[in-house]
GUZA-214996 format. One record per residue (C-alpha): x, y negated, z negated. Coordinates in steps of 0.2 Angstrom, whole numbers, plus 5000, padded with zeros to 4 digits. Layout:
ROLO     x     y     z
ROLO     X     Y     Z
...
END
This chain:
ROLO     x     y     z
ROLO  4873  5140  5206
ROLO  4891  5147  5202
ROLO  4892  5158  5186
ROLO  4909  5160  5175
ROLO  4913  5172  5161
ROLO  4917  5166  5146
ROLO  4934  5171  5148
ROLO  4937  5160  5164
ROLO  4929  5143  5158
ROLO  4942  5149  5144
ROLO  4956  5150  5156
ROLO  4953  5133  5164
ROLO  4951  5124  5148
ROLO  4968  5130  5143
ROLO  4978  5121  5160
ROLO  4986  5105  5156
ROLO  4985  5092  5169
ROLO  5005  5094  5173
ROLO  5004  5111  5179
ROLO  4988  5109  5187
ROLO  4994  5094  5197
ROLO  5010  5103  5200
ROLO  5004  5118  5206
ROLO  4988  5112  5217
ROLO  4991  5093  5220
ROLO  5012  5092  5220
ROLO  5011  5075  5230
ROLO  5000  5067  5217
ROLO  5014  5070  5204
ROLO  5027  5054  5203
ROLO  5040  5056  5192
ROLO  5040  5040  5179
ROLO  5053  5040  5164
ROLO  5060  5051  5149
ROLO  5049  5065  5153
ROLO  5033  5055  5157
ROLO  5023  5056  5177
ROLO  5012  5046  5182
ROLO  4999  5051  5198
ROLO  5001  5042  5214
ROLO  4982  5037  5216
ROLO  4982  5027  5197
ROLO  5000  5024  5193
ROLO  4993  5017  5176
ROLO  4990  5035  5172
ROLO  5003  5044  5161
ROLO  5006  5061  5158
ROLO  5018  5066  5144
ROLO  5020  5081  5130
ROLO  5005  5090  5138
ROLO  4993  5076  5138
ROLO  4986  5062  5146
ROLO  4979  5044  5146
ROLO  4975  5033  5160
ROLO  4979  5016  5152
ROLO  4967  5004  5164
ROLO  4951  5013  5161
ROLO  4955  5016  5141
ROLO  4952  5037  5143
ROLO  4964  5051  5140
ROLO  4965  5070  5136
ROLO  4975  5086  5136
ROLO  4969  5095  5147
ROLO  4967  5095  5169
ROLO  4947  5101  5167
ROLO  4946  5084  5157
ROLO  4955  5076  5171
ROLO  4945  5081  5185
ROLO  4929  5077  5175
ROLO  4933  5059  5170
ROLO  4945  5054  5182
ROLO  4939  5062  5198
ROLO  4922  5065  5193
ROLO  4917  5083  5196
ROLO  4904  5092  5189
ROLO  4909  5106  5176
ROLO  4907  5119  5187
ROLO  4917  5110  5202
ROLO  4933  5107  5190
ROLO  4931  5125  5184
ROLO  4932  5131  5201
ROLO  4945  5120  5207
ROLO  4959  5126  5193
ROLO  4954  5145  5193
ROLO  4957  5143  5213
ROLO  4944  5148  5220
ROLO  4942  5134  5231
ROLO  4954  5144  5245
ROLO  4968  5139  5235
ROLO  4983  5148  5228
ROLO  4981  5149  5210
ROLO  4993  5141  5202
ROLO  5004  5147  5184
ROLO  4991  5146  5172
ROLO  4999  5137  5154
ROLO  5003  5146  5142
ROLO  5000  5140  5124
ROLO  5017  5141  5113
ROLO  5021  5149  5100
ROLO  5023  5144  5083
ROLO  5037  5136  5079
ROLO  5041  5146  5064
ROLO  5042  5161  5074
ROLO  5055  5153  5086
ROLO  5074  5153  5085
ROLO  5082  5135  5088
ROLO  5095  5140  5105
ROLO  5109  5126  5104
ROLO  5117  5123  5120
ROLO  5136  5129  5120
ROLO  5147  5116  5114
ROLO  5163  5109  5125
ROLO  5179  5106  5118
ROLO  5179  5090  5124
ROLO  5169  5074  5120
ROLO  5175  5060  5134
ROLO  5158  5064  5145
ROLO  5148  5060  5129
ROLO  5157  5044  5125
ROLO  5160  5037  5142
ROLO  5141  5038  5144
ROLO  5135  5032  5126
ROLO  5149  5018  5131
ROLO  5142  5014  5145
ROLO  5122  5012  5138
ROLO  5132  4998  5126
ROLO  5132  5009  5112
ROLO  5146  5005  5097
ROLO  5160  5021  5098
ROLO  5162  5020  5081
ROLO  5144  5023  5078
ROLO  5147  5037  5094
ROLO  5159  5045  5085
ROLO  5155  5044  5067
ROLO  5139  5054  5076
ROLO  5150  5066  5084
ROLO  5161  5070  5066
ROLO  5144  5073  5059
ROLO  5139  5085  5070
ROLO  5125  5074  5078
ROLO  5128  5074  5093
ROLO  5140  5083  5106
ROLO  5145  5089  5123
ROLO  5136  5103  5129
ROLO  5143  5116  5142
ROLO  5141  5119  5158
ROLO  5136  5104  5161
ROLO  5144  5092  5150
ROLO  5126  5084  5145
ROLO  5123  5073  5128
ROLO  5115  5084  5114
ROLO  5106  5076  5100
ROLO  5103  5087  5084
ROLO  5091  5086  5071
ROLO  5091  5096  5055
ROLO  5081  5101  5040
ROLO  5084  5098  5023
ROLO  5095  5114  5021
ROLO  5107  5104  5034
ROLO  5101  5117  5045
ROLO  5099  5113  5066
ROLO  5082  5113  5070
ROLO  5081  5104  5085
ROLO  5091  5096  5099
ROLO  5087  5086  5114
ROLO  5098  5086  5128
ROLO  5099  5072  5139
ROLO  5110  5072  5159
ROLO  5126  5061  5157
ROLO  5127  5059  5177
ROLO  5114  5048  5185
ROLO  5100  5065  5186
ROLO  5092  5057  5170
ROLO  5089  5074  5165
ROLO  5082  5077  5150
ROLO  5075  5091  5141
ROLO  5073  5098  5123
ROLO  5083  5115  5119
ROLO  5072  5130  5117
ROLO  5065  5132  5099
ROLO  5068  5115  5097
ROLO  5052  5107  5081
ROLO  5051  5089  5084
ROLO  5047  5086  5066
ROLO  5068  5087  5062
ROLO  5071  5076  5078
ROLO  5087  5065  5080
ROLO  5089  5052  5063
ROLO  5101  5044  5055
ROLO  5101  5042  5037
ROLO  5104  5026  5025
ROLO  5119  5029  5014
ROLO  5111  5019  4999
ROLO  5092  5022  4994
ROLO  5081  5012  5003
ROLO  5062  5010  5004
ROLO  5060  5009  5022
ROLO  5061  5020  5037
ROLO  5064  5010  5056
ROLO  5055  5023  5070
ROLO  5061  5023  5089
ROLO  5054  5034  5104
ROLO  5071  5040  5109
ROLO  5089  5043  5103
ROLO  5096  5030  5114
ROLO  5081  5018  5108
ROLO  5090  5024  5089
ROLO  5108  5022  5091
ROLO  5106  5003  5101
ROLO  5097  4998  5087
ROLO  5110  5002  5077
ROLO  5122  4995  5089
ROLO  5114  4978  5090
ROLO  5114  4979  5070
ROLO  5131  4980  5071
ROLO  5136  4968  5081
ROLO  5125  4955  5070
ROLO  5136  4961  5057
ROLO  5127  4969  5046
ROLO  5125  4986  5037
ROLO  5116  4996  5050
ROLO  5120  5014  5040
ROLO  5112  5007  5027
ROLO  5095  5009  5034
ROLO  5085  5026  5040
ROLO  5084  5028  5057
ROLO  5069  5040  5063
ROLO  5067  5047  5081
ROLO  5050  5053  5088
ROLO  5060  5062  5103
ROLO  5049  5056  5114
ROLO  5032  5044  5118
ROLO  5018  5045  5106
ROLO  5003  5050  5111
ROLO  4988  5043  5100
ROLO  4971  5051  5103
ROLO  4956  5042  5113
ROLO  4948  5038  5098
ROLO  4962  5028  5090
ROLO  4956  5034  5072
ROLO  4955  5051  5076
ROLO  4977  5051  5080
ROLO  4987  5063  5070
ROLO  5005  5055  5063
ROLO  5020  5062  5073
ROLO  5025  5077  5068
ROLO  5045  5070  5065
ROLO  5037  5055  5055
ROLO  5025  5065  5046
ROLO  5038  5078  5039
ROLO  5051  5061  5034
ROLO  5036  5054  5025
ROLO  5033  5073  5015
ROLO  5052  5073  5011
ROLO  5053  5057  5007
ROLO  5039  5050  4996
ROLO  5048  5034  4990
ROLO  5046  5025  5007
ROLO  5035  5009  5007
ROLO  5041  5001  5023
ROLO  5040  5009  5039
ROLO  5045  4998  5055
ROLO  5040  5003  5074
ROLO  5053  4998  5086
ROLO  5041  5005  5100
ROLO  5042  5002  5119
ROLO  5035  4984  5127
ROLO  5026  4994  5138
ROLO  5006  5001  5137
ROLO  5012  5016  5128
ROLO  5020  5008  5115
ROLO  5010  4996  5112
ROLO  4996  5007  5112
ROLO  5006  5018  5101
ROLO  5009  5004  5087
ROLO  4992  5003  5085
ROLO  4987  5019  5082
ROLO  5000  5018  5071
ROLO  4994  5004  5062
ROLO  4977  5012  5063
ROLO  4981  5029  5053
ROLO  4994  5028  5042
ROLO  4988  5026  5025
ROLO  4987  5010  5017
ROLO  5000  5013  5004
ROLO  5012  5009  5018
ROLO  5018  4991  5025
ROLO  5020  4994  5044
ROLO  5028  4981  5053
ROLO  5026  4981  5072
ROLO  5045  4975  5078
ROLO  5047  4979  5097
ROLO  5064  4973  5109
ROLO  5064  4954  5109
ROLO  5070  4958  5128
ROLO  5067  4970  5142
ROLO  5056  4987  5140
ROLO  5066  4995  5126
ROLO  5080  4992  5114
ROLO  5093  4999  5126
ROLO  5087  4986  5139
ROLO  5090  4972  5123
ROLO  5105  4977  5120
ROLO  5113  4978  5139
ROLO  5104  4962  5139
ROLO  5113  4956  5126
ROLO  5131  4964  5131
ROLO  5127  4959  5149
ROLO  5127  4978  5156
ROLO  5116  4980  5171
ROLO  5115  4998  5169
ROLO  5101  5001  5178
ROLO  5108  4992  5194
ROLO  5122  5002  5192
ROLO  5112  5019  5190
ROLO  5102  5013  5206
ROLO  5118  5013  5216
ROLO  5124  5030  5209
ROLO  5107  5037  5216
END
Protein backbone atom coordinates (compact mmCIF):
# COMPACT_ATOMS: atom_id res chain seq x y z
CA UNK A 1 0.00 0.00 0.00
CA UNK A 2 1.09 3.60 -1.10
CA UNK A 3 2.51 5.68 1.98
CA UNK A 4 2.48 9.83 1.86
CA UNK A 5 3.96 12.27 4.11
CA UNK A 6 2.10 14.34 5.83
CA UNK A 7 3.31 17.07 3.88
CA UNK A 8 2.05 15.54 0.54
CA UNK A 9 -1.60 14.55 1.62
CA UNK A 10 -1.16 18.28 2.73
CA UNK A 11 -0.37 19.48 -0.81
CA UNK A 12 -3.15 17.59 -2.45
CA UNK A 13 -5.83 18.74 -0.15
CA UNK A 14 -4.77 22.28 -0.93
CA UNK A 15 -5.57 21.86 -5.08
CA UNK A 16 -8.94 23.21 -6.12
CA UNK A 17 -10.72 21.45 -8.60
CA UNK A 18 -10.13 24.28 -11.40
CA UNK A 19 -6.43 23.91 -11.48
CA UNK A 20 -6.45 20.35 -11.04
CA UNK A 21 -8.90 19.96 -14.14
CA UNK A 22 -6.89 22.47 -15.92
CA UNK A 23 -3.73 21.27 -15.53
CA UNK A 24 -4.35 17.22 -15.89
CA UNK A 25 -7.84 16.95 -17.41
CA UNK A 26 -7.88 20.44 -19.92
CA UNK A 27 -10.77 18.81 -22.11
CA UNK A 28 -12.98 18.07 -19.08
CA UNK A 29 -12.97 21.86 -18.40
CA UNK A 30 -16.05 23.72 -20.46
CA UNK A 31 -16.28 27.27 -20.02
CA UNK A 32 -20.12 28.10 -18.72
CA UNK A 33 -20.78 31.86 -17.78
CA UNK A 34 -19.38 35.01 -15.51
CA UNK A 35 -16.42 33.02 -14.41
CA UNK A 36 -18.21 29.66 -13.71
CA UNK A 37 -17.05 26.00 -15.88
CA UNK A 38 -18.87 23.39 -15.85
CA UNK A 39 -17.01 19.52 -16.78
CA UNK A 40 -18.07 17.98 -20.05
CA UNK A 41 -18.94 14.55 -18.36
CA UNK A 42 -21.77 16.17 -15.72
CA UNK A 43 -22.63 19.65 -17.23
CA UNK A 44 -24.88 20.05 -14.02
CA UNK A 45 -21.51 20.45 -12.25
CA UNK A 46 -20.39 23.92 -11.58
CA UNK A 47 -17.17 25.34 -10.63
CA UNK A 48 -16.93 28.86 -9.44
CA UNK A 49 -14.74 31.03 -6.85
CA UNK A 50 -12.67 28.12 -6.01
CA UNK A 51 -15.43 25.75 -5.31
CA UNK A 52 -17.77 23.23 -6.56
CA UNK A 53 -21.25 21.62 -6.41
CA UNK A 54 -22.62 19.18 -8.81
CA UNK A 55 -26.30 20.33 -8.68
CA UNK A 56 -28.12 16.62 -9.90
CA UNK A 57 -26.57 14.70 -7.20
CA UNK A 58 -26.99 17.58 -4.30
CA UNK A 59 -22.92 17.37 -3.36
CA UNK A 60 -20.23 19.91 -3.54
CA UNK A 61 -16.83 21.13 -2.18
CA UNK A 62 -13.67 23.04 -2.61
CA UNK A 63 -11.39 21.10 -3.31
CA UNK A 64 -10.18 18.48 -6.43
CA UNK A 65 -9.19 15.62 -3.73
CA UNK A 66 -12.99 16.00 -2.84
CA UNK A 67 -13.79 15.76 -6.46
CA UNK A 68 -12.10 12.63 -7.34
CA UNK A 69 -13.55 10.98 -4.18
CA UNK A 70 -17.28 11.76 -4.46
CA UNK A 71 -17.56 12.29 -8.05
CA UNK A 72 -15.20 9.82 -9.52
CA UNK A 73 -15.04 7.50 -6.84
CA UNK A 74 -11.37 6.99 -5.93
CA UNK A 75 -10.08 5.74 -2.88
CA UNK A 76 -7.97 8.30 -0.84
CA UNK A 77 -4.99 7.16 -1.82
CA UNK A 78 -5.83 7.03 -5.67
CA UNK A 79 -6.94 10.80 -5.64
CA UNK A 80 -3.71 11.65 -3.71
CA UNK A 81 -1.80 10.07 -6.18
CA UNK A 82 -3.59 11.33 -9.21
CA UNK A 83 -3.03 15.28 -8.06
CA UNK A 84 0.54 15.00 -6.80
CA UNK A 85 1.35 13.29 -10.44
CA UNK A 86 2.58 10.46 -9.74
CA UNK A 87 0.36 8.57 -11.98
CA UNK A 88 3.00 9.28 -15.05
CA UNK A 89 1.68 12.64 -15.29
CA UNK A 90 3.10 16.15 -15.47
CA UNK A 91 2.41 17.69 -12.24
CA UNK A 92 0.49 20.34 -12.65
CA UNK A 93 0.76 24.36 -10.66
CA UNK A 94 -0.03 23.45 -7.46
CA UNK A 95 -2.76 26.44 -5.85
CA UNK A 96 -1.71 28.77 -3.89
CA UNK A 97 -3.79 29.91 -0.86
CA UNK A 98 -4.07 34.01 -1.00
CA UNK A 99 -3.13 36.28 1.07
CA UNK A 100 -4.89 38.31 3.19
CA UNK A 101 -6.66 40.86 1.89
CA UNK A 102 -5.46 43.31 4.43
CA UNK A 103 -2.10 42.86 3.24
CA UNK A 104 -2.97 43.48 -0.30
CA UNK A 105 -2.87 46.74 -2.29
CA UNK A 106 -6.25 47.37 -4.53
CA UNK A 107 -4.25 47.92 -8.42
CA UNK A 108 -6.95 50.00 -10.37
CA UNK A 109 -6.61 49.39 -13.95
CA UNK A 110 -5.43 52.80 -15.93
CA UNK A 111 -8.25 54.89 -16.58
CA UNK A 112 -8.93 56.28 -20.52
CA UNK A 113 -9.83 59.49 -21.31
CA UNK A 114 -12.59 58.48 -22.96
CA UNK A 115 -15.95 56.77 -21.96
CA UNK A 116 -17.86 56.02 -25.41
CA UNK A 117 -16.70 52.00 -25.26
CA UNK A 118 -18.22 52.11 -21.68
CA UNK A 119 -21.54 53.65 -22.74
CA UNK A 120 -21.99 52.07 -26.07
CA UNK A 121 -21.77 48.74 -24.39
CA UNK A 122 -23.88 49.51 -21.18
CA UNK A 123 -26.30 51.01 -23.99
CA UNK A 124 -26.32 48.16 -25.74
CA UNK A 125 -27.16 45.52 -22.56
CA UNK A 126 -30.46 48.04 -22.29
CA UNK A 127 -29.05 49.96 -19.55
CA UNK A 128 -30.62 53.74 -18.91
CA UNK A 129 -27.41 56.34 -19.89
CA UNK A 130 -28.44 58.64 -17.44
CA UNK A 131 -28.12 56.00 -14.81
CA UNK A 132 -24.53 55.17 -17.09
CA UNK A 133 -23.45 58.27 -16.61
CA UNK A 134 -24.56 59.52 -13.24
CA UNK A 135 -22.25 56.08 -12.57
CA UNK A 136 -19.39 57.43 -14.50
CA UNK A 137 -19.50 61.38 -12.59
CA UNK A 138 -19.45 59.25 -9.43
CA UNK A 139 -16.56 57.61 -10.18
CA UNK A 140 -18.29 54.17 -10.37
CA UNK A 141 -17.51 52.97 -13.20
CA UNK A 142 -15.01 53.81 -16.06
CA UNK A 143 -13.06 52.98 -19.16
CA UNK A 144 -10.02 51.18 -18.45
CA UNK A 145 -6.82 51.14 -20.72
CA UNK A 146 -5.51 49.28 -22.91
CA UNK A 147 -8.21 47.63 -23.52
CA UNK A 148 -11.13 49.97 -23.19
CA UNK A 149 -12.94 47.24 -20.90
CA UNK A 150 -15.92 48.31 -18.24
CA UNK A 151 -14.45 48.68 -14.57
CA UNK A 152 -16.95 48.65 -11.75
CA UNK A 153 -15.52 50.10 -8.43
CA UNK A 154 -16.56 49.50 -5.04
CA UNK A 155 -15.34 51.55 -1.92
CA UNK A 156 -15.18 51.47 1.89
CA UNK A 157 -16.62 53.85 4.12
CA UNK A 158 -13.71 56.19 3.86
CA UNK A 159 -14.91 56.57 0.11
CA UNK A 160 -11.84 54.77 -0.55
CA UNK A 161 -11.42 52.04 -3.92
CA UNK A 162 -11.37 48.69 -2.55
CA UNK A 163 -12.40 46.80 -5.34
CA UNK A 164 -13.12 46.69 -9.08
CA UNK A 165 -14.36 44.23 -11.47
CA UNK A 166 -13.49 44.47 -14.86
CA UNK A 167 -15.69 43.00 -17.44
CA UNK A 168 -14.66 42.86 -21.76
CA UNK A 169 -16.76 45.38 -23.80
CA UNK A 170 -16.10 43.45 -27.13
CA UNK A 171 -17.82 39.97 -27.50
CA UNK A 172 -14.66 38.06 -25.41
CA UNK A 173 -17.05 38.23 -22.18
CA UNK A 174 -13.94 38.78 -20.32
CA UNK A 175 -14.15 39.10 -17.06
CA UNK A 176 -12.06 39.39 -14.11
CA UNK A 177 -11.56 41.11 -10.79
CA UNK A 178 -8.49 43.69 -10.50
CA UNK A 179 -5.60 42.40 -8.15
CA UNK A 180 -6.28 43.30 -4.45
CA UNK A 181 -9.70 43.58 -5.39
CA UNK A 182 -12.03 42.45 -1.30
CA UNK A 183 -15.36 41.57 -2.47
CA UNK A 184 -16.85 42.66 0.84
CA UNK A 185 -16.84 46.53 -0.96
CA UNK A 186 -18.19 45.10 -4.44
CA UNK A 187 -20.13 47.38 -6.85
CA UNK A 188 -23.43 49.09 -4.89
CA UNK A 189 -25.42 51.82 -5.47
CA UNK A 190 -26.61 53.69 -2.60
CA UNK A 191 -30.31 55.05 -1.79
CA UNK A 192 -30.19 58.90 -1.56
CA UNK A 193 -33.03 58.83 1.37
CA UNK A 194 -32.87 56.37 4.42
CA UNK A 195 -34.32 53.34 3.70
CA UNK A 196 -34.73 49.88 5.50
CA UNK A 197 -34.05 47.65 2.94
CA UNK A 198 -31.16 46.39 0.86
CA UNK A 199 -31.95 44.73 -3.04
CA UNK A 200 -28.90 42.03 -3.74
CA UNK A 201 -27.78 40.86 -7.31
CA UNK A 202 -24.99 38.44 -8.42
CA UNK A 203 -23.51 40.93 -11.00
CA UNK A 204 -23.22 44.67 -11.88
CA UNK A 205 -25.01 44.21 -14.98
CA UNK A 206 -27.77 42.11 -12.96
CA UNK A 207 -27.56 45.80 -10.47
CA UNK A 208 -27.70 48.45 -12.89
CA UNK A 209 -30.80 46.59 -15.16
CA UNK A 210 -32.69 46.44 -12.21
CA UNK A 211 -32.29 49.92 -11.90
CA UNK A 212 -32.97 50.47 -15.33
CA UNK A 213 -36.30 48.47 -15.43
CA UNK A 214 -37.08 50.72 -12.07
CA UNK A 215 -36.71 53.58 -14.16
CA UNK A 216 -38.67 52.90 -16.80
CA UNK A 217 -41.72 52.00 -14.56
CA UNK A 218 -41.19 55.39 -13.30
CA UNK A 219 -40.16 55.17 -10.20
CA UNK A 220 -37.41 56.36 -7.77
CA UNK A 221 -34.75 53.64 -8.41
CA UNK A 222 -31.90 55.74 -6.42
CA UNK A 223 -33.99 55.67 -3.81
CA UNK A 224 -33.18 52.18 -2.97
CA UNK A 225 -29.78 50.23 -1.95
CA UNK A 226 -28.45 48.33 -4.48
CA UNK A 227 -25.83 45.63 -3.29
CA UNK A 228 -23.61 43.43 -5.74
CA UNK A 229 -22.21 39.97 -4.69
CA UNK A 230 -19.56 40.36 -7.71
CA UNK A 231 -20.19 37.02 -8.56
CA UNK A 232 -22.45 33.59 -7.88
CA UNK A 233 -22.85 32.47 -4.22
CA UNK A 234 -21.74 29.64 -3.25
CA UNK A 235 -23.80 28.06 -0.14
CA UNK A 236 -22.01 25.13 1.60
CA UNK A 237 -23.29 21.27 1.21
CA UNK A 238 -24.98 21.46 4.32
CA UNK A 239 -27.28 24.44 3.62
CA UNK A 240 -27.10 25.54 7.51
CA UNK A 241 -23.51 25.28 7.72
CA UNK A 242 -23.35 28.71 4.59
CA UNK A 243 -21.43 31.57 5.61
CA UNK A 244 -23.18 35.25 4.51
CA UNK A 245 -21.29 36.75 1.48
CA UNK A 246 -18.67 38.47 2.45
CA UNK A 247 -20.04 42.02 0.42
CA UNK A 248 -23.42 41.33 2.24
CA UNK A 249 -22.07 40.54 5.42
CA UNK A 250 -19.95 43.81 5.66
CA UNK A 251 -23.28 46.09 4.25
CA UNK A 252 -25.20 44.40 7.08
CA UNK A 253 -22.22 45.60 9.87
CA UNK A 254 -22.30 49.18 8.41
CA UNK A 255 -25.60 49.37 8.24
CA UNK A 256 -27.56 48.07 11.18
CA UNK A 257 -30.88 49.64 10.40
CA UNK A 258 -31.84 47.39 7.45
CA UNK A 259 -34.88 45.11 8.08
CA UNK A 260 -35.59 44.20 4.45
CA UNK A 261 -33.19 42.38 2.37
CA UNK A 262 -34.44 41.28 -1.15
CA UNK A 263 -32.50 38.61 -3.60
CA UNK A 264 -32.82 39.37 -7.06
CA UNK A 265 -30.78 36.00 -7.62
CA UNK A 266 -30.42 34.03 -11.13
CA UNK A 267 -33.62 31.56 -12.44
CA UNK A 268 -31.05 29.10 -12.64
CA UNK A 269 -29.92 26.13 -10.02
CA UNK A 270 -27.47 28.36 -8.46
CA UNK A 271 -29.53 30.94 -7.77
CA UNK A 272 -32.04 29.31 -6.61
CA UNK A 273 -30.08 27.24 -4.62
CA UNK A 274 -28.41 30.37 -3.46
CA UNK A 275 -31.88 32.10 -2.18
CA UNK A 276 -32.17 29.41 -0.05
CA UNK A 277 -29.25 29.25 1.67
CA UNK A 278 -29.94 32.66 2.03
CA UNK A 279 -33.19 32.21 3.63
CA UNK A 280 -31.74 29.43 5.63
CA UNK A 281 -28.90 31.55 7.52
CA UNK A 282 -29.64 34.87 7.80
CA UNK A 283 -30.88 35.89 11.14
CA UNK A 284 -34.37 36.17 11.78
CA UNK A 285 -34.43 39.69 12.62
CA UNK A 286 -34.42 40.08 8.87
CA UNK A 287 -37.59 39.92 6.28
CA UNK A 288 -35.96 38.26 3.07
CA UNK A 289 -38.02 38.32 0.18
CA UNK A 290 -36.97 35.98 -2.67
CA UNK A 291 -37.76 38.23 -5.94
CA UNK A 292 -35.96 36.74 -9.09
CA UNK A 293 -36.44 37.98 -13.06
CA UNK A 294 -40.06 37.55 -14.05
CA UNK A 295 -38.38 36.65 -17.67
CA UNK A 296 -35.31 34.86 -18.99
CA UNK A 297 -32.27 33.76 -16.59
CA UNK A 298 -31.26 37.12 -15.20
CA UNK A 299 -32.39 40.73 -14.91
CA UNK A 300 -30.43 41.68 -18.02
CA UNK A 301 -32.24 38.98 -19.90
CA UNK A 302 -35.74 40.75 -18.34
CA UNK A 303 -35.00 43.90 -19.27
CA UNK A 304 -33.66 43.00 -23.16
CA UNK A 305 -36.95 41.19 -23.01
CA UNK A 306 -38.63 43.88 -22.14
CA UNK A 307 -36.70 46.64 -24.58
CA UNK A 308 -36.89 43.90 -27.30
CA UNK A 309 -32.92 43.59 -27.40
CA UNK A 310 -31.77 40.21 -28.51
CA UNK A 311 -28.26 40.77 -27.23
CA UNK A 312 -27.26 37.44 -27.12
CA UNK A 313 -28.34 36.67 -30.71
CA UNK A 314 -26.30 39.44 -31.61
CA UNK A 315 -23.12 38.40 -29.35
CA UNK A 316 -23.60 34.85 -31.10
CA UNK A 317 -23.02 36.47 -34.39
CA UNK A 318 -20.13 38.66 -33.19
CA UNK A 319 -18.49 35.28 -32.21
Amino acid sequence: MAYYQPEEIQRAKEMDLYTYLKNYEPDELVYFSRGTYMTRTHDSLKISNGMWYWFSRGIGGKSALEYLIKVRDYTFIQAVETILGYSNEKPPTMYQQPKKVQNIRLILPKKSETTDKIINYLYSRGIDKDIINECIDNRLIYEDLPNHNVVFVGYDKNKIPRYAGIRGTNSSRYMKDAYGSHKAFSFKLESTEKTDSVHLFESAIDLLSYATLKKMENKEWYNDNLLSLAGVYQPAKKIDESKIPLALNYYLNQNQDIKKIYLHFDNDSAGRIATMALKTILPKKYEVIDDPPLIGKDFNDFLCAKKGINYKKRYEKER
